[in-house]
Each structure stands twice: as structure tokens, then as C-alpha cells.
C-alpha positions as CSV (number, residue, x, y, z in Angstrom):
1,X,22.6,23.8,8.3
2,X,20.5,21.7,10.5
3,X,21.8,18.8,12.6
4,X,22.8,15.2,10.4
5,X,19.9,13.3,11.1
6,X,18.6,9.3,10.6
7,X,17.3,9.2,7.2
8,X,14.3,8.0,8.0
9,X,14.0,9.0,11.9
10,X,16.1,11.8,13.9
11,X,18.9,9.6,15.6
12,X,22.2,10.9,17.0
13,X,25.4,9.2,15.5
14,X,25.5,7.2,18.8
15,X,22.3,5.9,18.4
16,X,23.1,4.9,14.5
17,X,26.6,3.1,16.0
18,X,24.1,1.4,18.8
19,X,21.7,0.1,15.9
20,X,24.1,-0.4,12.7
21,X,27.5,-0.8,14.1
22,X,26.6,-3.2,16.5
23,X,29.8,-5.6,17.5
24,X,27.5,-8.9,16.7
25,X,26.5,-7.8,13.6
26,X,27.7,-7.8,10.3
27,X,28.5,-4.5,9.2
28,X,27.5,-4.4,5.2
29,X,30.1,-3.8,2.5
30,X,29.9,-1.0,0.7
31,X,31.8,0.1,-2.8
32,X,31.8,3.7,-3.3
33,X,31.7,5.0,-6.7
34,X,34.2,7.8,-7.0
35,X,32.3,9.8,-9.3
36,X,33.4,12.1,-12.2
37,X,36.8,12.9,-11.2
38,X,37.0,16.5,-12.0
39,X,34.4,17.5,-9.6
40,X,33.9,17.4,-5.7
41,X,33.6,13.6,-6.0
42,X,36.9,12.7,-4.1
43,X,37.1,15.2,-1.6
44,X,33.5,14.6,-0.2
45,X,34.3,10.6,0.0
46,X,37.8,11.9,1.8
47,X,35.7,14.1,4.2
48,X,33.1,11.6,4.9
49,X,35.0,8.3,5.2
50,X,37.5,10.6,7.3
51,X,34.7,10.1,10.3
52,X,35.7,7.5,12.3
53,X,32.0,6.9,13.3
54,X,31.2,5.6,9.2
55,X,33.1,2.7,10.3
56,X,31.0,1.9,13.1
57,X,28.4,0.9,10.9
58,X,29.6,0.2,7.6
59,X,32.7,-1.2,5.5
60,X,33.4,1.0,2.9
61,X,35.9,1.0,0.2
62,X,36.3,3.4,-3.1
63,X,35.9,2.2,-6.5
64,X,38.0,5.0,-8.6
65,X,41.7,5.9,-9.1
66,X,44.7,5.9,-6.3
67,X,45.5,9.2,-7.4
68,X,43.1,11.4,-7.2
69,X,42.0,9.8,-3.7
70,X,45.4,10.6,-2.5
71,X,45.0,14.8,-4.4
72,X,41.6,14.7,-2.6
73,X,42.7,13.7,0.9
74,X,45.6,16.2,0.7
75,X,43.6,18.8,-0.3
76,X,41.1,18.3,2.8
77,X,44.1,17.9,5.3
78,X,43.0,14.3,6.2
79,X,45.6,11.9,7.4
80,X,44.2,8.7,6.0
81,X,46.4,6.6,4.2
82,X,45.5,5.4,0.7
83,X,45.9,2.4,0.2
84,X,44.9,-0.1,-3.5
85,X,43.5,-2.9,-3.1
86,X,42.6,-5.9,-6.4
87,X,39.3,-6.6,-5.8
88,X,36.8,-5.9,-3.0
89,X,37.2,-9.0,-1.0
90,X,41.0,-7.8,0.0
91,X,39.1,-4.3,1.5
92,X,39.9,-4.3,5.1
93,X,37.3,-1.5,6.0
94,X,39.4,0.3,9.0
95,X,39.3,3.9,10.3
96,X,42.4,6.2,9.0
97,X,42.7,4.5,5.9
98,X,41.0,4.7,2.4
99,X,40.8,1.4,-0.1
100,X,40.7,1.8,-3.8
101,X,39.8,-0.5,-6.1
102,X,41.3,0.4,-9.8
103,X,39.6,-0.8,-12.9
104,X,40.2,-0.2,-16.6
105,X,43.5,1.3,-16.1
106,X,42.1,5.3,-15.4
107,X,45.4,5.3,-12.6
108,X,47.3,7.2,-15.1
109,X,45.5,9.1,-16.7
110,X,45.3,13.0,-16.2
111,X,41.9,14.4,-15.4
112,X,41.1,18.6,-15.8
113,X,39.8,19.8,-12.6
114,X,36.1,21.5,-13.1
115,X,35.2,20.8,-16.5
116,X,34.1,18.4,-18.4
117,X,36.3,15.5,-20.5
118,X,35.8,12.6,-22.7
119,X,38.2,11.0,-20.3
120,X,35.9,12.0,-17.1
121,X,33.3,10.5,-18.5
122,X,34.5,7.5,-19.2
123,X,36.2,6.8,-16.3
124,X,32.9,7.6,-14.2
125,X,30.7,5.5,-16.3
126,X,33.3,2.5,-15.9
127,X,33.2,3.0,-12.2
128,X,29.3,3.1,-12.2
129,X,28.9,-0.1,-14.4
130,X,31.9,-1.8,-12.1
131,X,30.2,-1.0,-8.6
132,X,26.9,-2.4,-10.1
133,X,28.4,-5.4,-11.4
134,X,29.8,-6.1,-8.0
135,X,25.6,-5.4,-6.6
136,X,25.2,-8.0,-9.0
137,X,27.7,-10.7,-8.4
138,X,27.0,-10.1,-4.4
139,X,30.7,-9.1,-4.1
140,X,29.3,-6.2,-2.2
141,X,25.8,-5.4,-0.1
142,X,25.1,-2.1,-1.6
143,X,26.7,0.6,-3.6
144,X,27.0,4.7,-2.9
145,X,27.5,7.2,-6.2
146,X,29.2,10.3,-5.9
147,X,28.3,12.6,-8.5
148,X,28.9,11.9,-12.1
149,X,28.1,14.2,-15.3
150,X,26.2,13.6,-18.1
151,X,27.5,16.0,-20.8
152,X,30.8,14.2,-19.7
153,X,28.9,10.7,-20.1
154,X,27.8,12.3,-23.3
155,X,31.1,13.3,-24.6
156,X,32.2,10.0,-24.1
157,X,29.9,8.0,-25.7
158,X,28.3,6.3,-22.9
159,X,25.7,4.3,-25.2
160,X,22.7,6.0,-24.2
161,X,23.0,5.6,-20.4
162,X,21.9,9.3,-19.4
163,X,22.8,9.1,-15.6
164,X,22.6,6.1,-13.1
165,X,19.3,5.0,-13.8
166,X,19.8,3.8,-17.2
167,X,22.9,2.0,-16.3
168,X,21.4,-0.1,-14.0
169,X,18.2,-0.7,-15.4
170,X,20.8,-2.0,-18.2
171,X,22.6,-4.2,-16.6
172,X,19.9,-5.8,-14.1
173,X,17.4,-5.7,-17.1
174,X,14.7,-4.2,-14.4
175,X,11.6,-3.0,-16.0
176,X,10.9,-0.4,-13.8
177,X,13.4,1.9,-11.8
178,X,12.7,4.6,-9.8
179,X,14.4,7.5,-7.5
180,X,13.5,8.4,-4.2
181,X,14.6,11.4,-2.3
182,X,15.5,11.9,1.5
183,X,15.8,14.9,3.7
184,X,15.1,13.9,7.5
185,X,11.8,12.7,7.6
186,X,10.6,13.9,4.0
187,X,10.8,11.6,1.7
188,X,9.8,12.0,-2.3
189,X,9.6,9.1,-4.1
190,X,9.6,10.4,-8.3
191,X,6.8,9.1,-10.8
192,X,9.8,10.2,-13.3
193,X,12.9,12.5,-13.4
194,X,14.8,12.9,-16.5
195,X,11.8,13.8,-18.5
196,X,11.5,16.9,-20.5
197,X,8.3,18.7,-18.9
198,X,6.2,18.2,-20.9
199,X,7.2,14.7,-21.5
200,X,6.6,14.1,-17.8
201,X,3.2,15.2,-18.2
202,X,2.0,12.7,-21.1
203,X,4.0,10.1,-18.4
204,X,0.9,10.5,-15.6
205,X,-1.3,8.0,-16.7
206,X,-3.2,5.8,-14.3
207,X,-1.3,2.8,-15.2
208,X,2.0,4.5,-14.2
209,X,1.0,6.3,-11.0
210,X,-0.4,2.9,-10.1
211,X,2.9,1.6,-10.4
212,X,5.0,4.0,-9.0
213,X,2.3,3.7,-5.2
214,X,2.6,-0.1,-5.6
215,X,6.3,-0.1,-5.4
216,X,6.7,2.9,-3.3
217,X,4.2,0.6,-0.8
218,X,6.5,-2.4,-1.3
219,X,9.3,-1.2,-0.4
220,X,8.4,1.0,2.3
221,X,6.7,-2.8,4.0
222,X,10.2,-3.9,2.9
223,X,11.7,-1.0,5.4
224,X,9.7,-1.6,8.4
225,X,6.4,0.4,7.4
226,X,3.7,-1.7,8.5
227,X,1.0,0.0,6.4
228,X,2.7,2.7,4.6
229,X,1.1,6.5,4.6
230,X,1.6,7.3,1.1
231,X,0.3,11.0,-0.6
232,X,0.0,10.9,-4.0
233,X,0.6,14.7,-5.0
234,X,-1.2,16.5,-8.0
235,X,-0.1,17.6,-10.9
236,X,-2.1,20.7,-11.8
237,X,-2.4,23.4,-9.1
238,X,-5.4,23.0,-6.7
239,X,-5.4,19.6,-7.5
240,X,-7.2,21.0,-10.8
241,X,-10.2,22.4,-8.6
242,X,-12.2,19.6,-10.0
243,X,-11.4,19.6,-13.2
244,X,-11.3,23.6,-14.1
245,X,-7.3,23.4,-14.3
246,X,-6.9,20.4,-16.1
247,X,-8.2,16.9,-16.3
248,X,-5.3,14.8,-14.9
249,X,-6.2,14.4,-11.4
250,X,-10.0,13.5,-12.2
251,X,-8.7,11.2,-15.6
252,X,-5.5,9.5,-14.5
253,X,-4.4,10.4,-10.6
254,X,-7.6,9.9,-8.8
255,X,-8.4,6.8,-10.4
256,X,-4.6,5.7,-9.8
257,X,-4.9,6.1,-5.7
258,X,-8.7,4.3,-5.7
259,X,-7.2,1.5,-8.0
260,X,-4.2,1.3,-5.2
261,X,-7.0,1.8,-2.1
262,X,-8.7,-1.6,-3.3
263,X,-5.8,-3.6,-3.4
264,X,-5.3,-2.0,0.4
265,X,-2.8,0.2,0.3
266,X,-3.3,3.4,2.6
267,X,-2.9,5.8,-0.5
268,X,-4.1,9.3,-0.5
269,X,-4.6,11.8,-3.0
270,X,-4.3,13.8,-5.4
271,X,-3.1,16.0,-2.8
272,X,-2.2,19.7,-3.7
273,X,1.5,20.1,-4.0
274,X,1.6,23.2,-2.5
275,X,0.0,21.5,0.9
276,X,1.6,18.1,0.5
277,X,5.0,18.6,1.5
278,X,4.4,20.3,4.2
279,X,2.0,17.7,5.8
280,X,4.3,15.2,5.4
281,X,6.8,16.9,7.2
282,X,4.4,17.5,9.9
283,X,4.0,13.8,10.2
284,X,0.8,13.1,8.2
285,X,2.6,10.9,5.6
286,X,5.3,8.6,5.1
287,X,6.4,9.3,1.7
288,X,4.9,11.5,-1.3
289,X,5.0,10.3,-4.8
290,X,5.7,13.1,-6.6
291,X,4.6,13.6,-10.5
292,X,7.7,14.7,-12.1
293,X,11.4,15.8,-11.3
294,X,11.6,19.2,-9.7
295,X,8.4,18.7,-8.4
296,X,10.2,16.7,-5.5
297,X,13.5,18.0,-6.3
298,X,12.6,21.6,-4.9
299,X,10.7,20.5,-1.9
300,X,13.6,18.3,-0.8
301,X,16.1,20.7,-1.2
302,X,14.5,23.7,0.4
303,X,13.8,21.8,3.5
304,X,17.3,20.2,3.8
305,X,19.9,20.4,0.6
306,X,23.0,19.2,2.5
307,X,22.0,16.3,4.4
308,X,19.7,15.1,1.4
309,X,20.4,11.7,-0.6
310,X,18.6,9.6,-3.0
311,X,17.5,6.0,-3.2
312,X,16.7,3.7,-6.2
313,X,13.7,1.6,-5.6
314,X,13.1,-1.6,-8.4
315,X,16.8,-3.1,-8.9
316,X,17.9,-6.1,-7.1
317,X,20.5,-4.1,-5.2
318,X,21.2,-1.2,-3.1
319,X,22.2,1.6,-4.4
320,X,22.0,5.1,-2.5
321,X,23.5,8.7,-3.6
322,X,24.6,12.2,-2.7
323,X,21.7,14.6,-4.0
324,X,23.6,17.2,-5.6
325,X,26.4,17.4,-8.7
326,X,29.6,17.7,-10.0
327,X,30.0,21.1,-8.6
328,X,33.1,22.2,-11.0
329,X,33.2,25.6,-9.9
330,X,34.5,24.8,-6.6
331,X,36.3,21.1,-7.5
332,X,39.7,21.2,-5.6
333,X,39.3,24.1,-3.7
334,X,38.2,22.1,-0.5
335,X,34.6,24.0,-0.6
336,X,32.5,20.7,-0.5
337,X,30.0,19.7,1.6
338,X,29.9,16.0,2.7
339,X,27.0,15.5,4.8
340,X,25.2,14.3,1.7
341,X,27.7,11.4,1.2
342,X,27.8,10.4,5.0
343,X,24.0,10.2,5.1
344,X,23.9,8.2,1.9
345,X,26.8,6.0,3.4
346,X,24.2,5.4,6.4
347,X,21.2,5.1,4.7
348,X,22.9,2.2,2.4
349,X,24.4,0.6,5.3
350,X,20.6,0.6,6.9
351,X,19.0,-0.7,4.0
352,X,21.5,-3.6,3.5
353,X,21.5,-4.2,7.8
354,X,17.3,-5.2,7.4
355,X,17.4,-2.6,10.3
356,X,14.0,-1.0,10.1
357,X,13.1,2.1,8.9
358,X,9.6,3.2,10.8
């Protein structure tokens, strides 16, 4: 595994305490969804929060069950304390001990570990809809989701809300809502994700790729990019060599990035996908807009699966993630990687800091 690294720029973790965890500064409150509570979700939020450098930049406190926080930091030898708390203004936010907000009475209930349960998925979803309602209400400055699963969401009859997304595009009645992915410097921001194929196909339309540069562009100013690089990948391989492998890049893509070009944003592309992801690691772009889920998905996770998070752009709040699942075949077994949640805990507390990210 390669060194933890700024999300958006190599920095060591005294350089992240130097720029987020300043003394004058107000070091952003973060609730941290627990996630499905038969997987890994617990024991990576024991093994991150049990850094004491998280609380050098952030505040963080755990929105889930006493209980299994308490199995979870036994099973990873921590000595944090557990400790409840009633609502996230009583979260004190110091090193060596781990707050948890309760909600909708899931303290008693018994979760299986590593597979899935109507009562998983309810608890999850009720954590999810909780943290966000606190995004909402400004209770918090940004929220962090350990996994959840959606046959468990399914199972429980979560009302249509596939994952996260749907959830908060729900709740914040945002029109458009999009993921972003993050490994070091590469950055892949999704034109969709949970889209059958061929679905995601008929979904690359010039209107849409327009929309998915204009907000990758806006948020990226947002960040600190002054005039954001941005690659706009192709769907079709070689780009579609001009139209002998398909028509999307000349009909839909192309027109897209000259649409976006006039309205002066530094958009390139279509750019072949087997080129673009390594030019932007070599520095060339900012930030690739991908077409469609594994599309990004792969390219993130090849160059750096443990250290990679995600990022919604288009809701109102904050809200950044591990980039990988439930993992039931190793839940309680202390196997878990937690490098994804301590770079999504940073990343969040940069975001809702203003610190910039060029």
C-alpha cells in the first residue's frame, strides 16, 4: 500500500494538522454514519478515530448503536472509551474516546455478523437519513458513510432509496447528484453509477455531459481550482476513431465539451479512456469525468484501492465516503482496512474548513 496521502495534494499528516487542525480555527463537526452493522463498518471507524491525529483536524462523533461500537473497538484492541451521547451538540470530540449518538432505538437489537438482515438494513438507512437530516438542519458541517448494503436496504424496504444517493437527493430535493472518486491526485468525477450498462449508455447525451462538466467545474472553483483542467473521457474505444466505433463521441460528447468551452471552461475531450487516466495522474488534468460507473471505478481502484474515498457533488452539504463495501466475509475478524475512512474523515473536514484544494 502506498503512503496516506492529501486527497487532493501529497501532504504528510503534520502538514494536514498545520493546515486543518490549526489551534485558531474551528475544527468542523463531523457525524459519522456507522454503516450496515454486520460488516466492517465499526471496526474501520474504531481504527480510524483511534488516530489521535483525526482530532487534530476534525470533531468527529458516530451516529449508530453503543454496542456494536464497543464489540468493534474490542475486537481492534483499542482503548477508547465509548461513550452515548443525545444529540450532537453534547459531542465533545476528544482523542481516546468515541461518541455515539443513538436513534430509533437499534441499541438493542441483535445484528448477524456478515450477512445480510432486514434489521441491518433498517438500522443503516435510519442512520443515513439521521446524519443527513443533521447536514440539513446545520447541526453538523459535513457527514462521513461507512458502508451500507443494498440487498439489506432492499430487504427492508427502504422505499426505493438504492444506496446514498437516492437518499439524499430525497431529502434535499436536489435535482442533480453526482459521485466523485479520489485516490491521491486522481480524481473521477461519474456522469452516472448505478446504471445498468446499457442504461448508462442511452444516459450520454449532450445535455447530461454538459451538466455533469458544469458542475464538476463549479465545484472544483469552489475547492480552490482557479480554472479547473477537466478531461472529459470517451465512451467508445479510440474515442470511436471518428465515428467508425460508434457515434457517441462525434453526436453527444464532443458537442458536450465545445458547448462547455464557450461558456469558458477549460474542458477537454473526448479523451480515450485507455490514455486519460493516466494523463491525469501525470498531472495533465485535474479531474476526469468519466461516462459510466466502472469506467472510473476501475481506474481509481487500481491506482490506489485503500486510501480511495468518494465525494457527492450537488447537495447542500458535505458528505464524503469510504470507497469500498460491506465486506461480510471478513466482518469481525479485525481484517479491515481503515485508511479509506481516515482519508474520507480528512477530505470532509477540508471541504467544510474552505481550505483549498489546488
Amino acid at each position: 500500500m502506498r503512503d496516506s496521502s492529501y486527497v487532493f495534494k501529497n501532504h504528510s499528516e503534520a502538514e494536514v494538522t498545520s493546515r486543518l487542525g490549526r489551534p485558531q480555527a474551528r475544527k468542523p463537526l463531523l457525524a459519522v454514519t456507522m454503516g450496515d452493522p454486520s460488516g466492517i463498518g465499526a471496526e474501520v471507524i474504531a481504527k480510524a478515530l483511534g488516530k489521535p491525529a483525526v482530532y487534530e483536524f476534525a470533531r468527529p462523533f458516530v451516529i449508530g448503536t453503543v454496542k456494536e461500537m464497543q464489540v468493534a473497538v474490542g475486537q481492534v484492541g483499542s482503548t477508547a472509551r465509548v461513550r452515548p451521547i443525545e444529540s450532537a451538540s453534547e459531542a465533545k470530540c476528544q482523542p481516546g474516546v468515541i461518541e455515539v449518538l443513538n436513534v430509533d432505538g437499534y441499541e438493542d437489537v441483535r445484528f448477524p455478523v456478515g450477512r445480510h438482515s432486514v434489521e441491518a438494513g433498517k438500522a443503516s438507512h435510519s442512520w443515513v437519513e439521521r446524519a443527513a437530516g443533521l447536514c440539513i438542519e446545520k447541526q453538523v458541517d459535513a457527514m462521513v458513510t461507512a458502508p451500507v448494503n443494498k440487498q439489506s436496504w432492499e430487504m427492508a424496504g427502504s422505499g426505493g432509496d438504492i444506496g446514498h444517493q437516492e437518499v439524499f437527493k430525497r431529502l434535499t430535493g436536489s435535482d442533480y447528484v453526482a459521485t466523485m472518486l479520489v485516490s491521491g491526485t486522481l480524481r473521477c468525477m461519474h456522469l452516472s453509477t448505478h446504471k445498468p450498462l446499457h442504461e448508462a449508455c442511452l444516459y450520454v447525451t449532450r445535455k447530461n455531459v454538459l451538466r455533469a462538466v458544469r458542475l464538476t467545474d463549479s465545484h472544483f472553483k469552489q475547492w480552490g481550482f482557479k480554472t479547473p483542467r477537466i478531461a472529459v473521457a470517451a465512451l467508445n474505444p479510440h474515442a470511436s476513431d471518428n465515428g467508425l466505433i460508434g457515434r457517441e463521441e462525434l453526436d453527444e460528447i464532443k458537442p458536450a465539451v465545445d458547448d462547455a468551452r464557450a461558456e469558458g471552461i477549460n474542458a477537454t475531450g473526448p479523451v480515450p479512456a485507455d490514455s486519460v487516466f493516466n494523463q491525469a495522474f501525470g498531472g495533465k488534468y485535474d479531474v476526469v469525468v468519466v461516462m459510466y460507473h466502472d469506467q472510473g471505478h476501475i481506474a481509481i481502484k487500481v491506482h490506489g484501492l485503500e486510501e480511495s474515498i468518494s465525494v457527492n457533488l450537488g447537495l447542500p452539504f458535505i458528505r464524503t465516503s469510504v470507497d469500498h463495501g460491506t465486506a461480510f466475509d471478513i466482518a469481525g475478524k479485525n481484517k479491515a482496512d481503515s485508511t479509506s475512512m481516515f482519508e474520507a474523515l480528512k477530505l470532509a473536514s477540508q471541504l467544510a474548513s474552505g481550505a483549498s484544494m489546488a
